[in-house]
ChimeraX commands (.cxc) that place a marker at each C-alpha (Angstrom):
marker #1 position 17.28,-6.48,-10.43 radius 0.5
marker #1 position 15.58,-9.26,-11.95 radius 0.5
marker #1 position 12.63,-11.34,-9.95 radius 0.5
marker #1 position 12.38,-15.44,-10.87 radius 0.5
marker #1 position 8.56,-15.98,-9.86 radius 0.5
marker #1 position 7.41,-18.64,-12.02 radius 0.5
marker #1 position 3.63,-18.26,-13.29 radius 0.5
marker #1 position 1.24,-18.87,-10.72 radius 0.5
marker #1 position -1.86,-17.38,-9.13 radius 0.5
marker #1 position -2.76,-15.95,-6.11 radius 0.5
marker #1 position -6.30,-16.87,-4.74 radius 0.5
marker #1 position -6.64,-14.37,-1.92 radius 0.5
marker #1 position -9.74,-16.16,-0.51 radius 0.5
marker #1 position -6.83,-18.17,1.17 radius 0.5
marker #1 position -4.57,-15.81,2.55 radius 0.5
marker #1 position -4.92,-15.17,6.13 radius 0.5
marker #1 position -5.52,-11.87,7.26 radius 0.5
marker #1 position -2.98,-9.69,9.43 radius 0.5
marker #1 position -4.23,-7.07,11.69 radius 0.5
marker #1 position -2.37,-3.48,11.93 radius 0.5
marker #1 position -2.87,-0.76,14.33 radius 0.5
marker #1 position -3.17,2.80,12.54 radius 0.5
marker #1 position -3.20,6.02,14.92 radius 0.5
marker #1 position -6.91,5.66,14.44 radius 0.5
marker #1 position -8.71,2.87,12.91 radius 0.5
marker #1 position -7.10,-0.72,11.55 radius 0.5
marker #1 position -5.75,-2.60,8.87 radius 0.5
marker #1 position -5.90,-5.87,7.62 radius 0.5
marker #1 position -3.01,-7.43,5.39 radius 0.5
marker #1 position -3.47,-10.07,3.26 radius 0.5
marker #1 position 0.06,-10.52,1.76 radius 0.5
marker #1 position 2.07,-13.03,-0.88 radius 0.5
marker #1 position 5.64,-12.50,-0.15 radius 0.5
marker #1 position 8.47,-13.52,-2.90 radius 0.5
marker #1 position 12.41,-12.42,-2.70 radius 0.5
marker #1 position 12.40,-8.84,-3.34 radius 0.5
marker #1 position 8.84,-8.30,-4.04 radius 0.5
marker #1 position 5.56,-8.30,-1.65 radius 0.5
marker #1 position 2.07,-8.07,-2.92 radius 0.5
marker #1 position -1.01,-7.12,-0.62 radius 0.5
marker #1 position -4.34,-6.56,-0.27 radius 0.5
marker #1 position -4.93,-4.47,2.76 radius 0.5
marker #1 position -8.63,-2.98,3.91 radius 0.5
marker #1 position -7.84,0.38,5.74 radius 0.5
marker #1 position -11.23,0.43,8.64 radius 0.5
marker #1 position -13.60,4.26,8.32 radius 0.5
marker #1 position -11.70,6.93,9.91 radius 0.5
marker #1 position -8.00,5.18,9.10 radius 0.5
marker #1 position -4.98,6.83,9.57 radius 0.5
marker #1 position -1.51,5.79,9.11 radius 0.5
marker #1 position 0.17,5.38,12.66 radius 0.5
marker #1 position 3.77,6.57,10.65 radius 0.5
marker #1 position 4.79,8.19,7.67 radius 0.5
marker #1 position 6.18,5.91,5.02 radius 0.5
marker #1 position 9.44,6.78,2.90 radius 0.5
marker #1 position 8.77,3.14,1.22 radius 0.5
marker #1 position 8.24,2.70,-2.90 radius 0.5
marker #1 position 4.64,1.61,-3.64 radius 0.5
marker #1 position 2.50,0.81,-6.41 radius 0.5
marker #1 position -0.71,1.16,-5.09 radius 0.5
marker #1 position -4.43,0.53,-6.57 radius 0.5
marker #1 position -7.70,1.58,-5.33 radius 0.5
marker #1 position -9.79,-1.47,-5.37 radius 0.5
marker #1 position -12.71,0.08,-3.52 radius 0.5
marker #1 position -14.04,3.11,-1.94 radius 0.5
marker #1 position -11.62,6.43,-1.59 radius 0.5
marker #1 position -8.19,7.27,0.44 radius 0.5
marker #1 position -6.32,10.75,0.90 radius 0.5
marker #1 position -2.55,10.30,0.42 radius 0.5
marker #1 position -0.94,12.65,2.66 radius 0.5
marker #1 position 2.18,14.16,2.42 radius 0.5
marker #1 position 4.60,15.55,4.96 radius 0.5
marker #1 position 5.20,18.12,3.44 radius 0.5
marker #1 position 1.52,19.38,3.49 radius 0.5
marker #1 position 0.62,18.08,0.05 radius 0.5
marker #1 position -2.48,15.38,-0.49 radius 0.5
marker #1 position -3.94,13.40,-3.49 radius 0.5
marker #1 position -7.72,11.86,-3.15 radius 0.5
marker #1 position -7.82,8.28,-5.04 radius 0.5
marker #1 position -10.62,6.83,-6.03 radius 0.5
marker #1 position -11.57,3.00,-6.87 radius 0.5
marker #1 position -9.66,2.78,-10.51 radius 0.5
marker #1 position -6.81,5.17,-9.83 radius 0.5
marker #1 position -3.28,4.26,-8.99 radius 0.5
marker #1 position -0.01,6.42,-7.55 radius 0.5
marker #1 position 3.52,5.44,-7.79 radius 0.5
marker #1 position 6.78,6.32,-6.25 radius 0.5
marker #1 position 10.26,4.56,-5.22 radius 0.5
marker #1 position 11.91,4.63,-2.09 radius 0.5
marker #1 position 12.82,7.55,-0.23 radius 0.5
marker #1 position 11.02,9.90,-2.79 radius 0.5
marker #1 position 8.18,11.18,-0.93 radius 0.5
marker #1 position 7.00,10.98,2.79 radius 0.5
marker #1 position 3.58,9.84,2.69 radius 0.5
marker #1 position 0.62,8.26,4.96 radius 0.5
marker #1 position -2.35,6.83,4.11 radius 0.5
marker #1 position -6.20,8.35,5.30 radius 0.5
marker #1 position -9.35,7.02,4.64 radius 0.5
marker #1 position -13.06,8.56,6.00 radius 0.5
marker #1 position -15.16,5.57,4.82 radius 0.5
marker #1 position -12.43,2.89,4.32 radius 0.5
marker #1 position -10.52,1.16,1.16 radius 0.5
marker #1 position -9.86,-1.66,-0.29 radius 0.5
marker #1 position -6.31,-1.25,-1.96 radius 0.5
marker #1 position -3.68,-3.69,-3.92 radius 0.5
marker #1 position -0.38,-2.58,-2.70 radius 0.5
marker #1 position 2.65,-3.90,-4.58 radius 0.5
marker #1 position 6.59,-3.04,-3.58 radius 0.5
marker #1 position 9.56,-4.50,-3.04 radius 0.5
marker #1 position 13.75,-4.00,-4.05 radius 0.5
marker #1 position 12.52,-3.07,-7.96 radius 0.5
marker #1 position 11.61,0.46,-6.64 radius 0.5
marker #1 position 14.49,1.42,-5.02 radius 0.5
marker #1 position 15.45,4.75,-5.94 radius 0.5
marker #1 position 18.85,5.62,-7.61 radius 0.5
marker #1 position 19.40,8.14,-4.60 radius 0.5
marker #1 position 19.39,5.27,-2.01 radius 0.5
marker link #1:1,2 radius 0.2
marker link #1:2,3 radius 0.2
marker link #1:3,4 radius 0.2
marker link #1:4,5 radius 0.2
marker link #1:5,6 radius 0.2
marker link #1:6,7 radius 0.2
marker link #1:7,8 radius 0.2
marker link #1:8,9 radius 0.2
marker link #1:9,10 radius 0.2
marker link #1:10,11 radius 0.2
marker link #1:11,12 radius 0.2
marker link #1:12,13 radius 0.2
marker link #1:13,14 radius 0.2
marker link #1:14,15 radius 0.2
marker link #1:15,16 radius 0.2
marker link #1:16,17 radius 0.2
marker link #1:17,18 radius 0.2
marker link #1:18,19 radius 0.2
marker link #1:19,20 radius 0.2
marker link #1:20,21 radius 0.2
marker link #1:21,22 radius 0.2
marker link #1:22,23 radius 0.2
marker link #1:23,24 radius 0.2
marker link #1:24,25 radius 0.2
marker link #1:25,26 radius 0.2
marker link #1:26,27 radius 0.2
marker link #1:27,28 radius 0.2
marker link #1:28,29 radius 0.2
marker link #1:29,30 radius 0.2
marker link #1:30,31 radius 0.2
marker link #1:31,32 radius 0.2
marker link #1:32,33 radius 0.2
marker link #1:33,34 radius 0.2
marker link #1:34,35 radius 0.2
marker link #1:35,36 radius 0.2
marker link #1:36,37 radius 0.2
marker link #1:37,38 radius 0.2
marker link #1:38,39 radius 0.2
marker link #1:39,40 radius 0.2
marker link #1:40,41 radius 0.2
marker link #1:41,42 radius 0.2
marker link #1:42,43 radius 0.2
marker link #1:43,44 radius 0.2
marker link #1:44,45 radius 0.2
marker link #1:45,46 radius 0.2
marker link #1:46,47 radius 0.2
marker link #1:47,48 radius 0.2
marker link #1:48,49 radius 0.2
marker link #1:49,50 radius 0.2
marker link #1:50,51 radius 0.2
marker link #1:51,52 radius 0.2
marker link #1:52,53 radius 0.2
marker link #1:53,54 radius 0.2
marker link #1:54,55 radius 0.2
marker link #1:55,56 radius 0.2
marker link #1:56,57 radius 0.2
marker link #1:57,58 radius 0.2
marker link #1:58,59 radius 0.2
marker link #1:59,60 radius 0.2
marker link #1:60,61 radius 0.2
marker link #1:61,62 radius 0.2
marker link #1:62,63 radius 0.2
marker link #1:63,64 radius 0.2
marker link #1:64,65 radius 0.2
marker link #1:65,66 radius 0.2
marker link #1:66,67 radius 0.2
marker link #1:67,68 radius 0.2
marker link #1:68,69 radius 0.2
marker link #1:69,70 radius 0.2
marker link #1:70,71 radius 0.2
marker link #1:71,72 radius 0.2
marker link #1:72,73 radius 0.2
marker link #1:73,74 radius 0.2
marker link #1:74,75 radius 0.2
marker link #1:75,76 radius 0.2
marker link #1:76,77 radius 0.2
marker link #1:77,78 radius 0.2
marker link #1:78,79 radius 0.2
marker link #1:79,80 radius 0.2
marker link #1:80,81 radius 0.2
marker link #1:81,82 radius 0.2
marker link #1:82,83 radius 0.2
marker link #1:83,84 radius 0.2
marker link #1:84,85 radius 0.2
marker link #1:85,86 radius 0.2
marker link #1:86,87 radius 0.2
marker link #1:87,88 radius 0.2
marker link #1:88,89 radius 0.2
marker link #1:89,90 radius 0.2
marker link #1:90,91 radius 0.2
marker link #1:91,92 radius 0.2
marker link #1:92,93 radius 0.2
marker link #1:93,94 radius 0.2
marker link #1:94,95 radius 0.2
marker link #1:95,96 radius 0.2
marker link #1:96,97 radius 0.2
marker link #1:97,98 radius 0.2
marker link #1:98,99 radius 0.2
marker link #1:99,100 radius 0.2
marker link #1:100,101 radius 0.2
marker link #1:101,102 radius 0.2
marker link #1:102,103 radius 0.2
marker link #1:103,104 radius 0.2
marker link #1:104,105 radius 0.2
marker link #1:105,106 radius 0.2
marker link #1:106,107 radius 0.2
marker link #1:107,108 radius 0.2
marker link #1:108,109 radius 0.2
marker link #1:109,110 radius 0.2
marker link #1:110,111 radius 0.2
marker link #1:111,112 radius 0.2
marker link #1:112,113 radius 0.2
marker link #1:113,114 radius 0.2
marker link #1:114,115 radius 0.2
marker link #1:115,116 radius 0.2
marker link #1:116,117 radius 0.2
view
């Protein structure tokens, strides 16, 4: 699926900030929003935790600080600031956790669907 964003930047000292209840902790969204694609920077609060788990594609980036990726299934992958993970849709079941908080660029939209959806 090809995206038609003509070149432009995105000065996120602009965007307002959304707030989002976790099952402990909070979130705040900053998010540009095109057809098919979203882009965010979201601060997970110390002692975050994901109120759901997610079966959504993500790229995300660890700006700052240090999250645990949970799986479902009992699996979990520590990122630091300078690592990213990547999956499509309906790959994985995952939730985001965070002891000291993040800073994270999330990026996702219809460009990771998976072929099994």
């Amino acid at each position: 699926m090809a995206l038609d964003i003509l070149f432009q930047t995105i000065d996120w000292n602009t965007i307002p900030k959304t707030k989002h209840k976790g099952e402990q902790g909070i979130a705040y969204w900053q998010t540009a929003q095109y057809n098919g694609l979203r882009i965010r920077i979201v601060k997970y609060s110390s002692g975050y935790i994901a109120d759901h788990w997610c079966k959504k594609g993500h790229i995300v980036h660890c700006l700052e600080g240090e999250f645990v990726s949970e799986m479902e299934n009992g699996e979990y992958f520590k990122l630091t600031k300078g690592m990213t993970y990547v999956v499509s849709d309906d790959l994985s079941s995952h939730r985001s956790v965070t002891n000291k908080g993040v800073k994270l660029l999330i990026i996702d939209g219809d460009f990771l669907m998976s072929s099994k959806s």
